[in-house]
C-alpha positions as CSV (number, residue, x, y, z in Angstrom):
1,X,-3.7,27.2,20.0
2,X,-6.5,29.0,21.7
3,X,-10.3,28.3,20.6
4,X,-10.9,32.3,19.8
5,X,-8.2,31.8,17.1
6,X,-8.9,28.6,15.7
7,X,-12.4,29.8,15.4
8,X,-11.4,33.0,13.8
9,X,-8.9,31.0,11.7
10,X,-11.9,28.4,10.7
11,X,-14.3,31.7,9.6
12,X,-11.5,32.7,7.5
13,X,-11.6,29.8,5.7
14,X,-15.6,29.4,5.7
15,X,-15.6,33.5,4.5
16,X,-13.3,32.5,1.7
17,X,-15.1,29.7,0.6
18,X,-18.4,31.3,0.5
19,X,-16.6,34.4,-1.4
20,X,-15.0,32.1,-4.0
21,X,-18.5,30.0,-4.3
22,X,-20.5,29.9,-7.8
23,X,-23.9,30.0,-8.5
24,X,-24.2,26.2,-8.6
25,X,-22.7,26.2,-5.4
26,X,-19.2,24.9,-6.1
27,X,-15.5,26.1,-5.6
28,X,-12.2,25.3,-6.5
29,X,-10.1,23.8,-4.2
30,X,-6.9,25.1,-5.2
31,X,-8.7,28.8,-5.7
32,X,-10.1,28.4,-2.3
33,X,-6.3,27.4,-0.9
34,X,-4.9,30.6,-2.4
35,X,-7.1,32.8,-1.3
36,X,-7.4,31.4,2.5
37,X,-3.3,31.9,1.8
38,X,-3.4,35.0,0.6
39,X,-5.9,36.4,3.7
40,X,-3.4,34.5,6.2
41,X,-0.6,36.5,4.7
42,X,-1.9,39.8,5.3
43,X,-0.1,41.9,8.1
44,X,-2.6,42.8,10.1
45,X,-3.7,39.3,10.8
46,X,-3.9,39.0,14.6
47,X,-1.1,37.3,16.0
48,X,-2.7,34.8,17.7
49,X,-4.7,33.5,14.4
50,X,-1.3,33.5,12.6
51,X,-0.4,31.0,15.7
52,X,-2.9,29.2,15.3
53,X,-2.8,28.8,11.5
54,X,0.8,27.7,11.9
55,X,-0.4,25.3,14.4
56,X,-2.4,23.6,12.2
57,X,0.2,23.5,9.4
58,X,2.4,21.8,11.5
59,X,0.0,19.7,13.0
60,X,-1.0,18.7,9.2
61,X,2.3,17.7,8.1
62,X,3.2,15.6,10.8
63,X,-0.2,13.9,9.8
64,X,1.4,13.6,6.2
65,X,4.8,12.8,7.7
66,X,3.2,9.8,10.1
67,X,0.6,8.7,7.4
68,X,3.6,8.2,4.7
69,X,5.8,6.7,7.2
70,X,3.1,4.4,8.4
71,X,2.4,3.6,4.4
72,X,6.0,3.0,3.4
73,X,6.1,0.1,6.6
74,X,3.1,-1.2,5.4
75,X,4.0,-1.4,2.0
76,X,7.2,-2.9,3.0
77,X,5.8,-5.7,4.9
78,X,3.6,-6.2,2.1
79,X,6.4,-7.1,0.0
80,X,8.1,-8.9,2.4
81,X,4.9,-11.4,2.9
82,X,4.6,-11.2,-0.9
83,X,8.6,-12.0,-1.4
84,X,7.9,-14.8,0.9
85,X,5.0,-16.6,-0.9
86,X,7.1,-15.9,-4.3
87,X,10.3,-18.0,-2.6
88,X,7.7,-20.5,-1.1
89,X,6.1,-21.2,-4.3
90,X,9.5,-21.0,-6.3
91,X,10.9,-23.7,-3.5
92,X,8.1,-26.1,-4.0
93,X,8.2,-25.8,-7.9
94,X,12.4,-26.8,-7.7
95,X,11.7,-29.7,-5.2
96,X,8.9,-31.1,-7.8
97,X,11.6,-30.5,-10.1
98,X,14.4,-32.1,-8.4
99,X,12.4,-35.3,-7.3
100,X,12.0,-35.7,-11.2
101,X,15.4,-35.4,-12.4
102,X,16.1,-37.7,-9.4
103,X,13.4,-40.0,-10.7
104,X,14.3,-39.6,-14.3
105,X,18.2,-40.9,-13.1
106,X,16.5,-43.6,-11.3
107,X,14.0,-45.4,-14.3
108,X,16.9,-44.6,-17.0
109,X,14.4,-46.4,-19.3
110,X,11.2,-43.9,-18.9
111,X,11.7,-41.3,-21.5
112,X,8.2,-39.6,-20.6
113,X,6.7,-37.8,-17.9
114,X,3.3,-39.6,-17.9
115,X,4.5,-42.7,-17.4
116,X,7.2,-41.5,-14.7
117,X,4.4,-40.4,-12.6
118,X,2.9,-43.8,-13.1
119,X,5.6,-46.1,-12.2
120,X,7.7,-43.7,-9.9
121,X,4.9,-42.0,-8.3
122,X,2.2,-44.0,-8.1
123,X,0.0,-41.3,-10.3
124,X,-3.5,-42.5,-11.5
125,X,-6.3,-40.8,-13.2
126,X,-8.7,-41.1,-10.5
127,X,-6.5,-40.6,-7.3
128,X,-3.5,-38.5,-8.6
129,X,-0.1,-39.2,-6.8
130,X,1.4,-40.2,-4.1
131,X,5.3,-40.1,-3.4
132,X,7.3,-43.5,-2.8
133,X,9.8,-43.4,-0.1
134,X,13.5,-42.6,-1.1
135,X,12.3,-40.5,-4.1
């Protein structure tokens, strides 16, 4: 792409805009995009602008391209780490579980979870609990 047609191509665009701009100073983006399409369409846009105008469409969806690539990996990692955390938290919930039911098969006796903390545990109120060995 040579700078005489990207310039030219940018002038078409800052023309357009200024043609398509109210009184309060605004346009519409998608009136300003048909109209900048519309001028690039016309045959007797010099060659060289059309080059460059297809330049930077193809240099803009490659961006796209790359930028939804790049967010679909990072979205999958995401998950990933998130998936991980989920199975690290459901792991630690099934081994409190399981050291219960083991404790529960142990102190046939103890119908409550209170005092199975107490007496298989160790649990207080003021320094919560501690594991016994084998347990």
């Amino acid at each position: 792409m040579t700078a005489p047609a990207l310039i030219r191509l940018r002038g078409i665009v800052e023309q357009t805009a200024v043609d398509l701009t109210d009184a309060d100073g605004r346009f519409h983006k998608n009136r300003l995009t048909d109209a900048v399409r519309d001028q690039l369409a016309r045959d007797d846009l010099d060659p060289g602008v059309r080059a460059a105008a297809l330049d930077t469409l193809a240099q803009s969806l490659v961006t796209g391209f790359g930028e939804h690539y790049s967010d679909v990996l990072q979205w999958s990692r995401l998950s990933r780490r998130n998936r991980a955390r989920v199975d690290e938290a459901d792991s630690e919930i099934q081994e409190y579980a399981d050291l219960r039911a083991d404790a529960f098969r142990a102190y046939p006796d103890i119908v409550y979870l209170g005092e199975l903390e107490r007496v298989a545990f160790n649990w207080t109120e003021a320094g919560g609990q501690a594991h016994l060995p084998g347990l």
